[in-house]
N, C-alpha and C positions, 0 to 999 in steps of 0.2 A: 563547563558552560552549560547553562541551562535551556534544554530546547524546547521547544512550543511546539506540540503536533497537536493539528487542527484536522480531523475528519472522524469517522464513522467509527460508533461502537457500534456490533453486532451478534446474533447468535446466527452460525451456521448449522440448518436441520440437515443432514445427510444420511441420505438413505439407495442403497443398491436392489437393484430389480433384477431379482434371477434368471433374466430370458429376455430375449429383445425388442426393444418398441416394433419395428418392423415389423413382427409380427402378429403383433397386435392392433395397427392402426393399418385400414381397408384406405389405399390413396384416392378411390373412386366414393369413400363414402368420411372425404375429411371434414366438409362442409357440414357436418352432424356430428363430431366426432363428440366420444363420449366413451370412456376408457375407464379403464381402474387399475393399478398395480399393485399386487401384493408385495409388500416389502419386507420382511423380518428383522431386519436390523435396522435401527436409526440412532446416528451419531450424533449429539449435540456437542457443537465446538466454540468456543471463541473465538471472536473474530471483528471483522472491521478494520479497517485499515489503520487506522490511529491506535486501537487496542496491540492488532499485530505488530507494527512500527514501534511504539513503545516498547513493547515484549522484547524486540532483540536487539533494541538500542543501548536496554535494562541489563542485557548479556553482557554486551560489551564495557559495561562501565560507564555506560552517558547518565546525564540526568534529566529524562523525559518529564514532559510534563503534560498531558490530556486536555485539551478545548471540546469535549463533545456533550452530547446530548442522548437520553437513554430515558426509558421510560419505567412503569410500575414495576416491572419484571426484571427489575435490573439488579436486584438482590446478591443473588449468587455472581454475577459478573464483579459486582462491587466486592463484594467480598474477599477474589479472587483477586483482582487490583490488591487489595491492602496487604495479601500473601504475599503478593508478590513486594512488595512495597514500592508500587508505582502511586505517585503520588494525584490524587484525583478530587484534588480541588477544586478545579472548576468542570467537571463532570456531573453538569445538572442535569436532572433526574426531574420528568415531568409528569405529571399525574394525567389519569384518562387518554393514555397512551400505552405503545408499547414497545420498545426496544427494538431497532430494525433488527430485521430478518430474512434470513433466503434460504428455501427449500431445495434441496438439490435431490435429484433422482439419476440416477446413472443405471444405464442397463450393460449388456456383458459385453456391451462392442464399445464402452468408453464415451457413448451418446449421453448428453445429459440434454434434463428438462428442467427448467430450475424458475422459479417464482420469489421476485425480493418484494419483500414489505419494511417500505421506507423509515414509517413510524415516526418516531421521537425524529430521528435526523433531520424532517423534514424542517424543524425548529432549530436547527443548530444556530441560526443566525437572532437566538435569544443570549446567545453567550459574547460576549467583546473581547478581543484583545487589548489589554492595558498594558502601560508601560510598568505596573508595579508587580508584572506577572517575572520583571527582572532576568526576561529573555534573551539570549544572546543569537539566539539561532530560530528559524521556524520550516515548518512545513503545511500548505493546504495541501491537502491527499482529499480523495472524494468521500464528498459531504451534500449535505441539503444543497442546492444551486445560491440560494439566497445566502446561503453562511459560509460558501465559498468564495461568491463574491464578496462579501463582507469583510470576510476575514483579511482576503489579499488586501484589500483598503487599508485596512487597519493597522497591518504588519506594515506595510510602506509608509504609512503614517506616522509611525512610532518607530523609523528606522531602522527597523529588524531585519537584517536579511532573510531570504528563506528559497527554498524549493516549492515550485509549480509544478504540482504531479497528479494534472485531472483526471490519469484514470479512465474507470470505464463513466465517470463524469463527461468527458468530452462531449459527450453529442450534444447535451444541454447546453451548450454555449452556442452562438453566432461567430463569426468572425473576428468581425470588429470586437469582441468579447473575449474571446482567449487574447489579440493583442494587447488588449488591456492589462489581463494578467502578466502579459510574458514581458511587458515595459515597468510592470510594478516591482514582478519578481527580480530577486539576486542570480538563481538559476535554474531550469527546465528539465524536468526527469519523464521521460516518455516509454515506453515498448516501440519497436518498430511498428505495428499495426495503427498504435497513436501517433506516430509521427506521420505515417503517411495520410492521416485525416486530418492532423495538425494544418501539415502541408497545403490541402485541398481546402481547410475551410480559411485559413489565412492568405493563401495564396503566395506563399515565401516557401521558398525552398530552409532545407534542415539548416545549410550552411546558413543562411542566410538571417533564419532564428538565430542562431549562435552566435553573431555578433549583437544582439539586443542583450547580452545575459554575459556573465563571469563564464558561465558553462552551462551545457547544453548535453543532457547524457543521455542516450537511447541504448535498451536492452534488448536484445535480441536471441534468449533462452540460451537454446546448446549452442549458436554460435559468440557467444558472450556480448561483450556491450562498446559501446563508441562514449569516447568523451570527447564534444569540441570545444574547445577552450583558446584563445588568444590568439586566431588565426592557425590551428593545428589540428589533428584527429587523434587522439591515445586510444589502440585499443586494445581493449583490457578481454583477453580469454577466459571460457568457462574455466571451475574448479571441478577437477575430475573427480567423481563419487562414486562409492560403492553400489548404491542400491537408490533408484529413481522410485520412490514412494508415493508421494505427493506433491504437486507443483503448487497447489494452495498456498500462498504467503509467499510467496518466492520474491515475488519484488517489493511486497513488504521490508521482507527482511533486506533485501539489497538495498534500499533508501536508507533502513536504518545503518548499514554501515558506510552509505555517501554523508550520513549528518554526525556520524561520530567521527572520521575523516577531516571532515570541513572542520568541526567544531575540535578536533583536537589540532589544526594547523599543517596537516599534512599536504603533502604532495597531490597530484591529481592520478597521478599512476599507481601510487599507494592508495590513495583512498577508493579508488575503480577496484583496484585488487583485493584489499580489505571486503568493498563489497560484494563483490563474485563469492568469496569465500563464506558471507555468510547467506546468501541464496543455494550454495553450495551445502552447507548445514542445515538449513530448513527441509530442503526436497527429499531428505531421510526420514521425515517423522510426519505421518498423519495430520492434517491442521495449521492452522498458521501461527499455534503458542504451546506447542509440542515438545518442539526441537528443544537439548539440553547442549551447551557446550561452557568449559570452563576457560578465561582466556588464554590459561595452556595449552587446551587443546584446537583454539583459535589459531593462536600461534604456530603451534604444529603444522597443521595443516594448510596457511599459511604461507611456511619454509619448504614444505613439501615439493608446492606447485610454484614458489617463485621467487625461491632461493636467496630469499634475505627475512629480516627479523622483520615483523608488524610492531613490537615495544620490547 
């Protein structure tokens, strides 16, 4: 089945700061603040939600398909898509723009100071969903506001089911605003932090969301995730890992295995555990399009932690 992800291409700039802001920013003289960090190394990653989402749906065997928006500088990313052979059809590419981006600076205490430049995204809602996009499945992940809401129209429009996952999106909506999506959407993929703004800007408790939708999943990192589903809670434990590297893409990658799940007809208990395991694979590598696994060693890992086969 062919999926539809709808959100953000990006470039992540990463960069570590050898010594600690603390000590460099006077609290009595913030009001004038005016700083410099020398930085030595800077990491440029791919990135975006839609790119990352892709990238480990691509692992698993699905067939992603990109709705985004990306600018002059989108060269090497494009290119990188066709390596990979993710298919980027409708990945328009705008002039007199520039590719979103986000600057991140971290210093030795794990503080970060980060700066996004929305760019191209802010146009995403120049792109449409069509029925000849021959979509089975979808997902809005955060995007320009205008091509978020657009999008969800679109995809209920044209019957598609999909996942509502605003993301650090959410504050940009009203209330009355996210229930629009959450009546359009098939089902609801949040973090605990976005569920409890969910919460307060809807005025609905979690349960309560969860009977508007098929399903309703909240992630909550090391202590793993909740699915409500049918008047019940599934919940589905972390995938234990050797080495905690980078949480970057983590729930990228765990959306991408809630839509390889769905779209292959699975279970809600398999496809929750499916997707721990691949949040569980990402948080070893650097980045949100780093991580390598083959679906043997999917598999593996897998059986490891919940003692039945994935295929």
């Amino acid at each position: 089945m062919r999926t539809l992800i709808c959100g953000s291409i990006a470039y992540d700039n990463i960069m570590v700061f050898h010594g600690h802001f603390k000590d460099h920013i006077l609290p009595d003289q913030i009001h004038i603040l005016n700083v410099a960090f020398l930085v030595p190394k800077l990491r440029r990653e791919y990135g975006g939600c839609a790119g990352n989402i892709a990238y480990t749906l691509k692992l698993l065997g699905g067939d992603p398909l990109i709705l985004a928006t990306v600018g002059d500088d989108a060269g090497p990313y494009l290119r990188r898509m066709d390596e990979l052979e993710l298919a980027r059809t409708h990945v328009r590419q705008l002039s007199n723009t520039l590719t979103a981006q986000a600057f991140i600076t971290t210093d030795l205490d794990d503080n970060q100071i980060t700066a996004f430049h929305p760019g191209a995204m802010e146009f995403s809602h120049m792109n449409h969903v069509s029925d000849r996009m021959d979509a089975g499945l979808g997902i809005v992940a955060p995007d320009g506001r205008e091509g978020m809401l657009q999008h969800a129209r679109e995809l209920a429009q044209h019957e598609i089911p999909f996942i509502f996952d605003p993301g650090q999106g959410l504050p940009m909506f009203s209330g009355p605003e996210l229930l629009k999506f959450v009546s359009q959407a098939t089902y609801l993929s949040v973090n605990d932090y976005e569920g409890k703004m969910l919460e307060e800007r809807t005025g609905n408790s979690i349960e309560a969301l969860a009977k508007l939708v098929d399903a309703l999943i909240v992630t909550r990192g090391a202590l793993g995730s909740s699915i409500y589903t049918a008047g019940r809670r599934i919940d589905i434990p972390c995938v234990k890992v050797k080495e905690v590297v980078d949480p970057t893409g983590c729930g990228d990658a765990y959306r991408a295995g809630l839509l390889y799940g769905i779209s292959t007809g699975r279970d809600w208990q398999t496809t929750g555990q499916l997707a721990s395991v691949m949040g569980a694979i990402k948080i070893g590598s650097r980045g949100g399009q780093n991580h390598q696994a083959t679906r043997e060693a999917i598999a593996r890992l897998y059986r490891e932690n919940f003692r039945s086969d994935i295929w």
